[in-house]
N, C-alpha and C positions, 0 to 999 in steps of 0.2 A: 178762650174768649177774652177779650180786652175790657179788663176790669173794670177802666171809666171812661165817658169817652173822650178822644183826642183827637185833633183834628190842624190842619194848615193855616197857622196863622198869616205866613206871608211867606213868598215866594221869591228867587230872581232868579235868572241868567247870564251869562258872558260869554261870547263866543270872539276871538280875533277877528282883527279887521283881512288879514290877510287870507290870500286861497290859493290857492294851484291848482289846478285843471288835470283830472285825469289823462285828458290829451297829451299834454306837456309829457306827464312822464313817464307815458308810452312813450313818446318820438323817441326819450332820451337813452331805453332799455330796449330800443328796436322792436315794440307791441304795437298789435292790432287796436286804436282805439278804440274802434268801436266794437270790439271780441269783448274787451274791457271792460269797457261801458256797460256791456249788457248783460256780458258776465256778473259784474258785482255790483249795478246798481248805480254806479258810481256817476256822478258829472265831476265834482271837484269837490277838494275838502280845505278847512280851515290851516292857517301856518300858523304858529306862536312868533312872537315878536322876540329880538335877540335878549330881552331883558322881559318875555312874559312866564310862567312859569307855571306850578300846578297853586303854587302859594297864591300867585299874584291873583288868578284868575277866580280863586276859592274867595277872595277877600270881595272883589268887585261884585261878584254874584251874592254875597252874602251883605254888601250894603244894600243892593236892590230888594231883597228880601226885607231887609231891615226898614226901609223908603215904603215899600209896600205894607209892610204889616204894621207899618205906625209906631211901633215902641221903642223903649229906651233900653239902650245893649245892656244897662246894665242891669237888666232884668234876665240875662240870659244865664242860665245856671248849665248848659253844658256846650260842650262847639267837641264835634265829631267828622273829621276831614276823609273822605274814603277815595283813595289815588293808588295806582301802582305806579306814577310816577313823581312821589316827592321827592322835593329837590334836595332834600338830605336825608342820608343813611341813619343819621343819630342826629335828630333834631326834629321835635314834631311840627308840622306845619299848621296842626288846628291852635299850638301859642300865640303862633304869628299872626293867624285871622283872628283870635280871641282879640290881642294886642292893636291892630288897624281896624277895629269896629268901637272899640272904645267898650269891649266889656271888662270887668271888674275881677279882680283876681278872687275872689267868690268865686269859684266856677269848677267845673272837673271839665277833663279835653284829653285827645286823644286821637290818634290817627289810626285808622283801619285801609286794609288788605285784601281782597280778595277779588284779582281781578276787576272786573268790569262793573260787580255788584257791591262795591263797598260803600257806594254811596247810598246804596238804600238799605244795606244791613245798619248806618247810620241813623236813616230814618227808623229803623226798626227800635235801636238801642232809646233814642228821643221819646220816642211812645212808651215805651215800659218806664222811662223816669218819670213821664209828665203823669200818667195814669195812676202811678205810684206817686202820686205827692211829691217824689223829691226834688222838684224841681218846679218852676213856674213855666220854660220856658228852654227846649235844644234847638241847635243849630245844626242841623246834618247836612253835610257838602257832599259829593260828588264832583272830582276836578280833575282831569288827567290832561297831560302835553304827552300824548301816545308815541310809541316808537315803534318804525317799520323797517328792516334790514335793506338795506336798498337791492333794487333789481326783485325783492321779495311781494309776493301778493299785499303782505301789511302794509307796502309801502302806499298804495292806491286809497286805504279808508282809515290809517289812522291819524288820527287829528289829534285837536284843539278845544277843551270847551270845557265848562264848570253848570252845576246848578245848586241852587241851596232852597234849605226851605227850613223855615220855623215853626215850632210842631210846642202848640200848648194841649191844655184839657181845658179851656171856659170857651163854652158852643157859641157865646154870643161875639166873639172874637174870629171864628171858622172865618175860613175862604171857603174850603172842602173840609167834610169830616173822614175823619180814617175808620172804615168800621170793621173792617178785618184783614189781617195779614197770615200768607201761609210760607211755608218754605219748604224746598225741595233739594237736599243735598248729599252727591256722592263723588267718591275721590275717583274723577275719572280725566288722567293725564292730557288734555287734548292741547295745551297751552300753556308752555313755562320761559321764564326767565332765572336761569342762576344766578349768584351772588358773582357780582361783578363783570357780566355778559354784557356786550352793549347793546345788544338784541332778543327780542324773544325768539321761540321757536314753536313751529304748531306743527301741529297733526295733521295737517291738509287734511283733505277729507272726512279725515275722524274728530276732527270740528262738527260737524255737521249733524248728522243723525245720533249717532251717542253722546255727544253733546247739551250743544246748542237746544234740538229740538223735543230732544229726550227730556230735558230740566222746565224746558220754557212750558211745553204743555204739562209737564206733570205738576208744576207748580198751579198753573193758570188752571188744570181740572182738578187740582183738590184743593183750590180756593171756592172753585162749583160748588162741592162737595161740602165742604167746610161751613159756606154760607146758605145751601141749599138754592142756590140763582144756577141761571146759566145766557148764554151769549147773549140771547135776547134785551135779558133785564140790564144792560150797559148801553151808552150810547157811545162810546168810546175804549178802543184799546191801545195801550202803549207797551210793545214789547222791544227786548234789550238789540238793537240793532246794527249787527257787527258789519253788515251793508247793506244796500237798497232790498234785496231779494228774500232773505229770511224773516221777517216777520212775516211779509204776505205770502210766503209760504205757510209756516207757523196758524195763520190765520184756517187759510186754504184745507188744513189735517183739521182743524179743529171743528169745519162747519160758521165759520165767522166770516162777517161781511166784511170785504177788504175796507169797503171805505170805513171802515169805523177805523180801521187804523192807520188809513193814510194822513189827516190831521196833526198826527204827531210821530210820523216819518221823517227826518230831518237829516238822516248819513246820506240821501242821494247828492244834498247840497254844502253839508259844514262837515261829511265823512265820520267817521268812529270815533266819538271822542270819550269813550271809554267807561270810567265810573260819572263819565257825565251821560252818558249814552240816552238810558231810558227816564232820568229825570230831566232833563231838557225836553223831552218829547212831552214828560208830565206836564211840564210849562209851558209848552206851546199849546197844549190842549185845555189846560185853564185859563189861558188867557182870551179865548174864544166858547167855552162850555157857558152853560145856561146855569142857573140853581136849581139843583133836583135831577141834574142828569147824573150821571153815574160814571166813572170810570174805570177802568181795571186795568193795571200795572204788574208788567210780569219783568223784573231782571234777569240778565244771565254774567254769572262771572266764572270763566275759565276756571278748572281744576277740580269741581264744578256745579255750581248751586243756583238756584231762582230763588228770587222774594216778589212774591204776589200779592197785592193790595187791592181792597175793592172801596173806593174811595168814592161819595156824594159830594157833587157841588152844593156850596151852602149860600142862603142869601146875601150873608156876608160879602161876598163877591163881588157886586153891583159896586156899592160904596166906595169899598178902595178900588177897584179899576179907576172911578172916579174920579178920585183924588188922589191918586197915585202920578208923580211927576215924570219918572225915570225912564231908564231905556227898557223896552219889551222884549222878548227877544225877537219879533221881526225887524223890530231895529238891526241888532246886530248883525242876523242874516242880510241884509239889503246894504248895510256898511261894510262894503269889501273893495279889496286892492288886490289885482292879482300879481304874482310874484310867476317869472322863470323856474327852472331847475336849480341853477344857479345859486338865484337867492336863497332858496327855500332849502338846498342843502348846508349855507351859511348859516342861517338862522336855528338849524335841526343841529346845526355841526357836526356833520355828517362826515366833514375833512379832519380825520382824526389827526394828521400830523401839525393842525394851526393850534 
């Protein structure tokens, strides 16, 4: 049990302005759009800009967070960045957000790994410091610029996207309070990249059921279990969504009303963005939840683990929407350009010989 409580102090998001249309690139691989389409859920996903990166987009999400939750960086005593694609091998990117938020070299940072869930095994590590005293005040990001092999299924839902969120222990500061977290992890191969691959590789299929659905429920029912709730007592779910289809499936095994988790479904339209995944979906669902309603959060990161959160909206919430100035994330969704094949393999740099 979570020794004291902790809870979200402030929030944001980033997603590119740019998109490509699942259409697009079928025509370009000779597919059936709309097989495609309805296969993975997909309409179209976000492009990174030729100079956006896992850095860039961790820093912008994390002044929004910073905008929203009112304080001064330099009360931030950890910054925790969870990506499988930072933009260097040796060099952490949570310096570089510590460094362009303006916190104080006071701080401990750190980049985390694990797939799809390293942004919220970040959230995780933030609550054990704040709960623990040692800290006033973490930063845990989720950020990835995903990569898909071309002509490959990834290529249709991995994106673009970051979210952060600032995670104290003084209640009168909550957005949402965190009141319990569980996790679910086994070494099961469904999804890797080697050291120096330009691409991942998956298990097709054995993504899926040993997987995916195998972690996401076993996490999501022994958080049940754990807190003694079950689907009912939430008015909201956010699970880790590699594309339109698997969560409301996920939903569907468990007995849960899909609409609690269409709210914060967001791959059909900005695609997979990775360990930004199921904390952008958090975000879109906080920025529309009541105080007092309740949410549940379940990750999934390849290789293969869930982190499950049962999270209350707190009153706090009213207030800073209020006065909160910055971009939401249905901004960013609604700010879009679409890009060709073309472009969007320049900007991916997909033409390995330029």
């Amino acid at each position: 049990m979570i020794s004291h409580p902790v809870g979200i102090v402030g929030y944001g998001a980033c997603v590119p302005k740019y998109r490509i249309k699942a259409d697009e690139i079928a025509r370009v691989w000779g597919e059936e759009p709309e097989r495609i389409k309805k296969g993975l859920g997909i309409l179209e996903k976000s492009v990174p800009d030729v100079d956006e990166d896992a850095a860039t987009l961790a820093v912008e999400a994390a002044r929004n967070a910073l905008a929203f939750a009112g304080i001064d960086p330099a009360s931030i005593g950890a910054v925790y960045v969870g990506s499988e694609s930072h933009p260097y091998a040796v060099k952490p990117t949570a310096t570089i957000v510590a460094e362009a938020i303006g916190a104080t070299p006071n701080l401990t940072a750190a980049d985390l790994e694990f797939a799809c869930k390293a942004g919220t095994a970040a959230i995780q590590i933030c609550m054990g410091m704040a709960a623990s005293g040692m800290i006033r005040y973490g930063l845990a990001i989720g950020s990835d610029t995903s990569q898909g092999r071309p002509g490959d299924a990834l290529e249709y839902t991995a994106s673009a996207g970051a979210a952060a969120f600032i995670i104290g222990r003084d209640k009168a500061e909550f957005v949402a309070e965190i009141e319990e977290t569980f996790s679910f992890t086994t070494d099961t191969p469904d999804f890797w990249r080697k050291q120096h691959a330009e691409f991942p590789s998956h298990g097709g299929r054995f993504t899926g059921t040993p997987a995916y659905f195998r972690h996401i429920m076993g996490a999501t029912q022994g958080l049940f279990e754990k807190t003694n709730t079950r689907a009912n007592d939430y008015d909201y779910f956010v699970f880790h969504q590699p594309n339109g289809k698997f969560p409301l499936e996920a939903a569907k095994k468990m007995g849960i009303d899909p609409e609690k988790v269409k709210p914060g479904l967001f791959t059909p339209v900005i695609g997979n963005t990775y360990s930004g995944a199921s904390p952008i979906g958090l975000c879109g669902v906080l920025d529309i939840a009541k105080p007092g309603q309740r949410i549940l959060v379940t990750s999934f990161g390849s290789g293969a683990g869930s982190d499950a959160f049962s999270i209350r909206v707190a009153e706090g919430i009213v207030e800073k929407r209020q006065a909160y100035r910055g971009w939401r994330l249905a901004d960013y969704i609604a700010n879009k350009e679409y890009v060709d094949y073309g472009v969007y393999a320049k900007h991916r740099r997909k033409l390995k010989s330029l």
